[in-house]
N, C-alpha and C positions, 0 to 999 in steps of 0.2 A: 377527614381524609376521604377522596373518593374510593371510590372499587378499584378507579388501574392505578391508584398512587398505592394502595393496599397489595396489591397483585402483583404489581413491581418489584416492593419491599421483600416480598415473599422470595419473587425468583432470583433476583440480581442476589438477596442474601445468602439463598441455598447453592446459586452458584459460584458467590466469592468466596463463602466457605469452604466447598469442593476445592476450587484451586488450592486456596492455604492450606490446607487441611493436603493436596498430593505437595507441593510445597516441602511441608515438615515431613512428611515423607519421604522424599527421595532427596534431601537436603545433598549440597556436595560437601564432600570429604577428602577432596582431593585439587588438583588443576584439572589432572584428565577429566573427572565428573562435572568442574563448572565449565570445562572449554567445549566439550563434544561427548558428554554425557559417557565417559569410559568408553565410547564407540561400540556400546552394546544394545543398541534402538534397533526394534522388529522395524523391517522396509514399511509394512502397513500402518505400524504406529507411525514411524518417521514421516511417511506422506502424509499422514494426518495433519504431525507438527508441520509440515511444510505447506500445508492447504492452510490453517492457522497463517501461519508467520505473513504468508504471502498476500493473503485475503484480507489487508485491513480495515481498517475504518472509512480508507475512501472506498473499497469494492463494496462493504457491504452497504453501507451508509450512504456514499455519494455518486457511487457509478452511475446506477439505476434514475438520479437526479439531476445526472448532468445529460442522461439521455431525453429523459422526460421534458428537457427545455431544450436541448440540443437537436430532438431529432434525429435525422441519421447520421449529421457529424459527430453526435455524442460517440456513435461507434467505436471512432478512431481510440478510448480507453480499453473497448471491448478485445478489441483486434490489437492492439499493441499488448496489454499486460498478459493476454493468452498469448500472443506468438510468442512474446519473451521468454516466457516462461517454456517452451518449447525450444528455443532457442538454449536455452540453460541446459535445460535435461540432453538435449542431444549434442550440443560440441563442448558444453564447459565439466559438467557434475561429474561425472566418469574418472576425467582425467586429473582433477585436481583432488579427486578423490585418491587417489592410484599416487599421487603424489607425495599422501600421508599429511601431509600440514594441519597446524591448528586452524589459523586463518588466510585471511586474503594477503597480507603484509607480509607474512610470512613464504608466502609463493613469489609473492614477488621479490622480498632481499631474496630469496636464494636462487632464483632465475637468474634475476638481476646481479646475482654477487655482489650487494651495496647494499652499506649502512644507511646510505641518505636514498635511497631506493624507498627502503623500509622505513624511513620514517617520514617520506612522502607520501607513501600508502597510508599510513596510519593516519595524517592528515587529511588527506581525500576520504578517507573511511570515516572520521568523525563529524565531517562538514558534512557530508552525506547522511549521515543517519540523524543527525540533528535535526536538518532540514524535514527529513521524512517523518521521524516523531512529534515535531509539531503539530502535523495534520493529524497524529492517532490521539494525543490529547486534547486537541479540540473537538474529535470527536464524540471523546470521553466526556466532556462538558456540557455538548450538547444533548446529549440524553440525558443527562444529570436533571440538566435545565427543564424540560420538558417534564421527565415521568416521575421523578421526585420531588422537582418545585422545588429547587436550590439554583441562586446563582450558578450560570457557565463558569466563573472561577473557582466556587466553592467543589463543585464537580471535579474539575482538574486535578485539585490539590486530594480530591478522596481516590481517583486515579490513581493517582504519582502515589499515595501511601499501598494500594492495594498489590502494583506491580514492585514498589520498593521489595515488599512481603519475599515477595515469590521470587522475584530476580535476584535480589542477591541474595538470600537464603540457600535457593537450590539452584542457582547455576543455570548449567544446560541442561542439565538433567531433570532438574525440576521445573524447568521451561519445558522443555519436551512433556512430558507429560500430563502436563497442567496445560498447553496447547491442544494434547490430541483431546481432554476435558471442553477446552473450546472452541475445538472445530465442530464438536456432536453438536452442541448449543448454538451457535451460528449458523450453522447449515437447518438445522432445525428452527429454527427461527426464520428462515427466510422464505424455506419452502411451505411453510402451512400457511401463513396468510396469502400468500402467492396463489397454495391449491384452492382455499376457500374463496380467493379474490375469482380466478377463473373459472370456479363451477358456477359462483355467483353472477358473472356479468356474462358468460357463455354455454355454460352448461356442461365444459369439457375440465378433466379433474388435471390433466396435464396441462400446467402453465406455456410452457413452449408450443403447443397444438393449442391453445385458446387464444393466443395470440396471434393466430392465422386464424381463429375462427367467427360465424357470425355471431350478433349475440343476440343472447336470447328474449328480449321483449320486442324483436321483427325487425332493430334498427338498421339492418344491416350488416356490414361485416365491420369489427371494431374499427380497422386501421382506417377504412373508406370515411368511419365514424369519424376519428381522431384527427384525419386531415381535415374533415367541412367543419369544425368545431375550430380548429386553428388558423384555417385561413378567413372565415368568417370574424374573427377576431383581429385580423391585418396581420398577424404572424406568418411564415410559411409555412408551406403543406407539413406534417410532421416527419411521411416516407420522403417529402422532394430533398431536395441541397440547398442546405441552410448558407449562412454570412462569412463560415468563413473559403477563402482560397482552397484549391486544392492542394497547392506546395504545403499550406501551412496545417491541412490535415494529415501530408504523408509525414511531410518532417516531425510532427508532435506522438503520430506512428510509431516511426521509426526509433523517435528518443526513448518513448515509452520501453517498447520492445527489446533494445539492445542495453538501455538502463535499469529493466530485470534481471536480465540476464550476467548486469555487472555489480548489484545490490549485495554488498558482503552478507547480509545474515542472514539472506535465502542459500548462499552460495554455502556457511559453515555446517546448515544443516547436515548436508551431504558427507559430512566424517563423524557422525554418529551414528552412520551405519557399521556392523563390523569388516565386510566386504565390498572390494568393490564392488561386483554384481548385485550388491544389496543396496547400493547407490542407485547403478541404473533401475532397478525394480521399486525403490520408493520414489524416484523419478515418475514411474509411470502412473502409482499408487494415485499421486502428488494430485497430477492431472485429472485423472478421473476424479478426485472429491474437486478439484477447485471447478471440475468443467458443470455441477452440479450446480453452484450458486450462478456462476456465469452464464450459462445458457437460459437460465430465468430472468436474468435482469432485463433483457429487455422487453420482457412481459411485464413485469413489475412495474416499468416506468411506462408502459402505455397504458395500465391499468390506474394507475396513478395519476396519469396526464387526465384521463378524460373523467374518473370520480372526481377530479378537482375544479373543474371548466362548469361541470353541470351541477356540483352543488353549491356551491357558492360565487357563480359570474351572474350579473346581472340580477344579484335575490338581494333586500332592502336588508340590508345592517344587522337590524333588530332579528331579523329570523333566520342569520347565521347560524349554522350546526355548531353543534358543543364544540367540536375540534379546533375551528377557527376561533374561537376564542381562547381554548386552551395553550395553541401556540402562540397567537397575539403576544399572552404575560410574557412571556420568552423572549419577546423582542425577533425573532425570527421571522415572524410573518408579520406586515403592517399593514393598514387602512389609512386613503387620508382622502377624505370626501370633498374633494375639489370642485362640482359645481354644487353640493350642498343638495342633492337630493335623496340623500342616505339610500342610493343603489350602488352596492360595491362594482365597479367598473374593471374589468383586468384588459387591458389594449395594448396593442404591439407600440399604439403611438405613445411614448413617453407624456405628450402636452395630456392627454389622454387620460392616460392607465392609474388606477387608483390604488391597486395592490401590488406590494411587495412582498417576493418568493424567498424567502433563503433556501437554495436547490438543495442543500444539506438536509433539511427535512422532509423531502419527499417520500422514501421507505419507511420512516419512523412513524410519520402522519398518515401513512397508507391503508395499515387497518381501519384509524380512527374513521378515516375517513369513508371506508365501505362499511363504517357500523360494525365491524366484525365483536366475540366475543372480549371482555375486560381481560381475561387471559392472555390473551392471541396479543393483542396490545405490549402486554406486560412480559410476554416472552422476544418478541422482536427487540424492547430494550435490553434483553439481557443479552439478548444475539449482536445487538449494537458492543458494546460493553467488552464480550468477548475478542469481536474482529478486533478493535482497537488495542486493547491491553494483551492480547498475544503479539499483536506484531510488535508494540511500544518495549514490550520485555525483550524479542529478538535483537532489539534496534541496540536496546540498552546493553543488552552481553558484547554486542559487537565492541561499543564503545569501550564498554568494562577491561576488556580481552584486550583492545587496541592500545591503551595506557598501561596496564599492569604485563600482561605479556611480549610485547611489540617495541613497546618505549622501552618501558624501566628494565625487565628482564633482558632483553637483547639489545641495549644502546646504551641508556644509564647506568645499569647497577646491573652486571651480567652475571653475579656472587650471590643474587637476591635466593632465596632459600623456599622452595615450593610452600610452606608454612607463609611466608610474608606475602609470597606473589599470589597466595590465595586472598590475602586483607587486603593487597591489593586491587587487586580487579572487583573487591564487593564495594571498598573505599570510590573507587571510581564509580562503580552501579551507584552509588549512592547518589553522589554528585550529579551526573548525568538525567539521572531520576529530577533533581530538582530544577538543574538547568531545562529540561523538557517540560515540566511545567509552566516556568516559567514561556514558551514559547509557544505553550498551549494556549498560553491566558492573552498574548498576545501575539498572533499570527499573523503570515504577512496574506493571507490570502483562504479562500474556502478550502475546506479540508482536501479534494483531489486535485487540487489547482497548487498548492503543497506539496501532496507527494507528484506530481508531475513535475515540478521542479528537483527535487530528490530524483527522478529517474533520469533528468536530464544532464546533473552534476558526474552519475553512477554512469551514464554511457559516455562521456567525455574522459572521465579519469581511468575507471577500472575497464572497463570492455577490451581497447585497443592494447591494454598492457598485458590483460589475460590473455586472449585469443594469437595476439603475436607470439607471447611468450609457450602455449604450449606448440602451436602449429609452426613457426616459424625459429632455425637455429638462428641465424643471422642478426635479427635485433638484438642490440649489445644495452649496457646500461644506462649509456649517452642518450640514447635514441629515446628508451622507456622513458626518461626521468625528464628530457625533454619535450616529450610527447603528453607525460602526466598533467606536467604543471601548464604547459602552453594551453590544453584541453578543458583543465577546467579554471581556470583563471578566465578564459576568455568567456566562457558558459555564466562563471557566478555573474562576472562584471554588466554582463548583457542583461541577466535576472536583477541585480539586485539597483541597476540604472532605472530601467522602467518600474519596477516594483516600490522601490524607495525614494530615487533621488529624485527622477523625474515621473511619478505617476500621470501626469496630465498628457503626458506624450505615450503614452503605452496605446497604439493603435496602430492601426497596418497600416498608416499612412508614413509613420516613423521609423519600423522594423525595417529590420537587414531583409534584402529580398522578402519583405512581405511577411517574414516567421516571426512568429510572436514568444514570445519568453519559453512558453512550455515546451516547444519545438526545436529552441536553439541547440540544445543539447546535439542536436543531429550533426551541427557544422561544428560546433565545439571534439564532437569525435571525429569527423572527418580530418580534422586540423589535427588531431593526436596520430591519428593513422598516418598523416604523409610525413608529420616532423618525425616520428618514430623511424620511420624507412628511411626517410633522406640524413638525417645523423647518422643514423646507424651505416650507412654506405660510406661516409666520410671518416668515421670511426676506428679504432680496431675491434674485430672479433672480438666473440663471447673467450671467452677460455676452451678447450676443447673436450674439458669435463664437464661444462656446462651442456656442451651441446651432446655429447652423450646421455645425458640424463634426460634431455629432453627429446632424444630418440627412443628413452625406453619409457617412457610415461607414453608416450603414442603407441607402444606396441600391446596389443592385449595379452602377450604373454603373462600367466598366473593370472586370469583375472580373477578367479574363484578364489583366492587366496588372502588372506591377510595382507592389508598393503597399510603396514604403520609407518613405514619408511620409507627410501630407496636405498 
């Protein structure tokens, strides 16, 4: 066994233990405790969970990686999952807080005043988190693969056993907490090989200032580095404008941005608070831990981009660093020595290029690759580990909540008895757990290329049904329900034609106006917004107890106050 398979073993066990161990701890005892943690979560802890839930496997694992080959278009994740997220805290979390509800389906039948309202929601919400789970279980396998030397599936499957644990045991409650456990671990994990990366190649300890800065063996200043290192290679400059369209960076933006901000189980977080003001205030919390990992990533991935060009481009095979062969076994990174002069080649020109990237391990390979301590190594996996299985557990209650609360409790069986609707929703974690394996193990795409599709499905169905529904009396239940399903019917069929049916056509040359899968989301919500208004004019009005109630959820009166109800 080497030192980081040993060092691994150590941290990933002292911290799966931590989790089960808060787990059996705050186990629920209740609905209120598995749905929203008895709404008794400190703002500081809850932002914690909510920097967890939000951060996952694609921000910590693949953002930093898609920048690292993206460039400055990588951005467009950077800028969309932070505006989103901004976008949440200041027009949705407040007022749906101030609402009382368990979850998302629940705000909407009762907007809506519709049973098939609410069971369109719960639809939308399961297809949604499905999608988005898959990329946190593959994320889960790829570290598996890598720092423990188990197949990607074998990984998956210890995954899925570890959040089974924790998720349906304790609920929200034990999710919340065993979150704000894994945001310390992840943030911690990203930031020290980051500090060490940048005193190391600059001299400066703050990642964010060493990535403006020169470095220090005379080379110049990194980025100046990282462009003549890339374009030297036939690639573009790394700061220029990369392949793709502008349209199709605002649209993939925008889907990002507005499909956070409509993600059920960032959105549930926010009634674990007891107040509303405690909403807004872990709102803010939220931000400041998630703007910690984010404002580093794109040091990460230029520290990343350029240890990887200069130690192993153009060095003969045989005296490849340990790293490169460590991922090799993995299948992740490959060689295949095409004019046969055993010099690894990496070239923009395909006829060319001799090596193959999976951008999924750029952060994880990142230490290895500056040499850093076997430790630093072994804690970045545990910090992989963390982002994944905190969000894969949120993903999962949503789902749990959506079947046992949503369906069976208010559609099916509305006599169903808090004792059963709690075997319920663990009956569903259960299942959901294995269906997300199973989607771990076979994915339609790289882990952020997954959840980008997940935000794009979340900005077509829920955004346009939230945001009308509190801001707007007029939208009635015609308008929502036909705005839901036109939204994202039109969004999966566009994802799942190029992704599935026709993969060979998936290029701008085939895409609607140029926008490629991750981006569609944008016109799939713009089609929910006009069907929603133009029904709704042709319609009759809401009731006009409805639109009372959604006068008083706008109005801040009592905000400081208990708001369980209306």
């Amino acid at each position: 066994m080497s030192n980081i398979e040993l060092w691994t073993w150590i941290i990933v066990g002292i911290t799966f233990a931590l989790y089960i161990g808060i787990a059996i701890w705050s186990r629920a005892k209740s609905t209120g405790d598995f749905y929203v943690a008895a709404k008794s979560v400190h703002p500081i802890a809850n932002g914690m969970a909510t920097g967890a839930d939000w951060m996952s496997a694609a921000s910590f694992i693949s953002m930093a990686g898609i920048i690292a080959f993206m460039g400055r278009d990588g951005a467009m994740y950077l800028m969309g999952w932070t505006g989103g997220y901004v976008l949440l805290a200041m027009l949705l979390a407040p007022y749906l807080r101030k609402f009382g509800k368990f979850t998302v389906p629940d705000f909407v039948a009762e907007r809506y005043y519709s049973k098939t309202a609410r069971v369109v929601a719960v639809l939308c919400a399961i297809f949604v988190s499905f999608t988005y789970v898959a990329g946190q279980m593959r994320g889960v396998g790829i570290v598996f693969s890598r720092f423990l030397e188990v197949p990607i599936n074998t990984g998956v499957i210890i995954g899925m056993a570890i959040v089974f644990m924790y998720a349906v045991l304790g609920g929200m409650k034990g999710i919340t907490y065993t979150q704000v456990a894994q945001y310390c671990v992840l943030i911690f994990a990203y930031l020290i090989p980051a500090i060490f990366i940048s005193i190391q190649m600059t001299g400066n300890p703050v990642p964010q200032l060493g990535f403006g800065s020169e470095l220090s063996d005379g080379g110049g200043y990194l980025l100046d580095k990282l462009d003549g290192l890339s374009t030297e290679l036939g690639f573009a400059a790394y700061t220029g404008r990369g392949s793709k369209s502008m349209i199709d960076v605002f649209m993939i933006t925008v889907a990002l941005m507005v499909g956070t901000a409509g993600l059920p189980h960032v959105i549930i977080r926010f009634y674990t608070v007891p107040r509303v003001r405690d909403a807004r205030s872990s709102a803010g919390w939220a931000l400041l831990f998630i703007a910690l990992l984010y404002t580093t990533a794109p040091a990460v991935a230029a520290f990343a981009r350029t240890n990887m060009l200069q130690t192993i481009n153009d060095k003969p095979y045989t005296e490849a660093p340990s790293w490169f062969s460590n991922w090799e076994k993995t299948g992740l990174l490959g060689w295949e020595d095409k004019n046969d002069d055993g010099i690894i080649q990496y070239r923009a020109d395909t006829a060319v290029n001799e090596l193959s990237v999976d951008r999924d391990i750029m952060v994880l390979a990142n230490p290895e690759i500056a040499q850093l301590p076997d430790w630093v190594v072994a804690l970045v996996a545990a910090g992989g580990l963390a982002a994944a299985l905190s969000t894969a557990a949120g993903l999962l209650l949503v789902i749990s909540t959506s079947v046992a609360h949503d369906l069976i409790k208010n559609v099916i069986a509305p006599k169903t008895t808090e004792k059963r609707e709690l075997l319920y929703a663990r009956i569903g974690a259960g299942f959901a757990v294995v269906l997300a394996g199973i989607l771990g193990i076979y994915p339609p795409g790289f882990v952020a290329q997954v959840v980008a599709f997940a935000f794009g499905l979340a900005a077509a169905s829920f955004f346009p049904a939230i945001i009308l529904g509190i801001f707007s009396r007029k939208i009635n239940k015609e308008g929502a329900l036909s705005g839901m399903i036109v939204g994202i019917i039109f969004t999966a069929a566009y994802i799942i034609y190029f992704k599935f049916i026709s993969p060979e056509s998936n290029n701008a040359e085939n895409w609607l106006w140029g926008i490629s899968p991750e981006g569609i989301g944008t016109i799939g919500m713009a089609l929910n917004f006009i069907i929603s208004i133009v029904v709704s004019r042709f319609t009759p009005a809401p009731p006009e107890e409805i639109q009372t109630l959604i006068q008083n959820i706008r109005i801040p009166r009592g905000a400081g106050e208990s708001a369980g109800t209306h």
